[in-house]
C-alpha positions in Angstrom: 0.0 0.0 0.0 2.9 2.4 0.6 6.3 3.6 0.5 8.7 5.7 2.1 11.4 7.6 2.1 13.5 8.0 4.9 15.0 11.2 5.9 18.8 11.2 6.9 19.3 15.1 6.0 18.6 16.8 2.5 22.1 16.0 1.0 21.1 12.5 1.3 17.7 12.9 0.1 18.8 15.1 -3.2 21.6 12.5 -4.2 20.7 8.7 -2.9 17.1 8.5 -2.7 15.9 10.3 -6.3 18.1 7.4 -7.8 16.8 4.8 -5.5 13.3 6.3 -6.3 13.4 5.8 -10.0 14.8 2.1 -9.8 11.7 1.9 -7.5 9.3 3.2 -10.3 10.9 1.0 -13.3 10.9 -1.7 -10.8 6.7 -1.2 -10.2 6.2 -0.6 -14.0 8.0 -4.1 -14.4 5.4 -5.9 -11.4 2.4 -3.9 -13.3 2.0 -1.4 -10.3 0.3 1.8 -11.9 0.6 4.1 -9.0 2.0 4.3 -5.5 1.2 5.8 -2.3 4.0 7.7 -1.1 4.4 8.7 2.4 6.4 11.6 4.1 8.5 11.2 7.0 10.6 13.2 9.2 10.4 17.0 7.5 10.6 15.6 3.8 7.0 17.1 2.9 8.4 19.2 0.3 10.5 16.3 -1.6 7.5 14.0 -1.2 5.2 17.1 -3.2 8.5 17.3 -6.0 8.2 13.6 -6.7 4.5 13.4 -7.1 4.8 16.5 -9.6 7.5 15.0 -11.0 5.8 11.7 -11.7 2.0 12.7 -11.7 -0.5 9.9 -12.0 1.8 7.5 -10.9 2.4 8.7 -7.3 -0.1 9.3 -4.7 1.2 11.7 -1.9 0.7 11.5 1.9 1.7 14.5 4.0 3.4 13.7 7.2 1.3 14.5 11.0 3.5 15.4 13.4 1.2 14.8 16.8 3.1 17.4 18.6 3.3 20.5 15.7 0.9 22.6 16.7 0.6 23.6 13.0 0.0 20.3 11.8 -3.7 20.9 10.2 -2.1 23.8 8.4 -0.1 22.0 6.8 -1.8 19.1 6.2 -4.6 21.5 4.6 -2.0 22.8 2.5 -0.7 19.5 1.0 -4.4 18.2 0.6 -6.1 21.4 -0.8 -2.9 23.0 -3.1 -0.9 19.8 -4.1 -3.4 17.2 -3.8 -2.1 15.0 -1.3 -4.9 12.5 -0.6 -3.7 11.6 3.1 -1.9 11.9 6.2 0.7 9.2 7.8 1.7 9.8 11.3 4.6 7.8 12.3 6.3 7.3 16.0 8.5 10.5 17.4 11.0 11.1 19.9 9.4 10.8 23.1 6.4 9.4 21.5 4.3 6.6 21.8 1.4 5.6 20.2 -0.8 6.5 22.9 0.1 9.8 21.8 -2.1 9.5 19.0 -5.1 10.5 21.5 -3.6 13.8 21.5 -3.9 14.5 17.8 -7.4 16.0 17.9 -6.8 18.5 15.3 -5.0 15.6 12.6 -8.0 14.0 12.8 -10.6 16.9 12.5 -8.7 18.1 9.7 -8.7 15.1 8.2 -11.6 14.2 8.3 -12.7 17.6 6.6 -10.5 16.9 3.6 -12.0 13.5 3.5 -8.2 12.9 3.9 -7.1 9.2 5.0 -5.0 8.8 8.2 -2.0 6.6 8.2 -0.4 5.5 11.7 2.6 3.7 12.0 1.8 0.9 14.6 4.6 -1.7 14.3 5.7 -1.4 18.0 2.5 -2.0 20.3 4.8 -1.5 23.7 6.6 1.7 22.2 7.2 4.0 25.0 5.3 1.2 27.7 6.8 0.8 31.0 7.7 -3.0 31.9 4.3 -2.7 34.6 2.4 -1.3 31.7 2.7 -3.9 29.1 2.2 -6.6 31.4 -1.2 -5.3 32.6 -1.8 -5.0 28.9 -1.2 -9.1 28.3 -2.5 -10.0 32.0 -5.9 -8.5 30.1 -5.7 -10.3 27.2 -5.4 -7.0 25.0 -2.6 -5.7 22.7 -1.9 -2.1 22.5 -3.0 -1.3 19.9 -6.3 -2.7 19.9 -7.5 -0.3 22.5 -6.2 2.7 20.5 -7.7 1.7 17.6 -11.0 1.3 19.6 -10.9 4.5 21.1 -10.1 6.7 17.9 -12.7 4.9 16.6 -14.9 6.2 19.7 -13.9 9.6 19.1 -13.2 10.4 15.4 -16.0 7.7 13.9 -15.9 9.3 10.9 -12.0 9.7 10.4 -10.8 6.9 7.8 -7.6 5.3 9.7 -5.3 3.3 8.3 -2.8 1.4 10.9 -0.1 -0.1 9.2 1.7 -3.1 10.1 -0.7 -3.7 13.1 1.4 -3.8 16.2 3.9 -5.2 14.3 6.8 -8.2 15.6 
């Protein structure tokens, strides 16, 4: 469903990844993949928007929510309305886990009034989980993720998530 594209510092981005990127293309031509969904992490918004310019129709961009930006909607209203971005991906941060995600009110509002799809990057379900905290969470049977899931459902029932990788391991 997606792809990424790390961010080690622009240097690296300008130079290793656009040649990594068009192998990636060719290679997804070859396997009779029409488009992609691309998705931003670290600060790389603005590369992610030249690469979906640059290779219109076969891209599909995803801006990246940082939880704790307090300008996140702005900028997620920028890359849906001006460049067409047709989602959001929210992926772990420092200090960060994914219980955070509770505290992303305004992704999800925002979201949901672009009709904009949320991506969460949930491959670690004990991220950021004390050693008493994750075994309360087994003693009951439950993973992680499961109740976050629930309770952004709860909250934001008309949000469109996405979790990738699903706890993960």
């Amino acid at each position: 469903m997606h792809t990424h594209i790390p961010f080690r510092g622009l240097e690296d981005v300008e130079v290793w990844w656009r040649e990594k990127f068009e192998r990636m293309l060719i290679a997804a031509q070859k396997a009779c993949i029409d488009r992609q969904v691309i998705l931003g992490l670290s600060s790389n918004n603005e590369f992610i928007r030249e690469l979906v310019d640059k290779h219109r129709g076969k891209l599909v961009g995803f801006v990246r929510g940082c939880c704790t930006d307090p300008k996140a909607s702005v900028i997620i209203e920028r890359f849906v309305k001006e460049y067409g971005f047709r989602g959001v991906k929210i992926h772990a941060e420092p200090n960060w886990s994914l219980s955070g995600l509770l505290s992303a009110h305004a992704i999800f509002l925002k979201a949901t009034e672009l009709d904009a799809l949320v991506v969460i990057h949930s491959w670690h379900d004990e991220e950021g989980l004390t050693h008493e905290a994750r075994t309360l969470i087994v003693s009951e049977g439950f993973s992680f993720p499961v109740r976050i899931i629930a309770e952004l459902g709860r909250r934001y029932p008309d949000t469109k998530f996405v979790f990738a990788h699903m706890g993960g391991m």
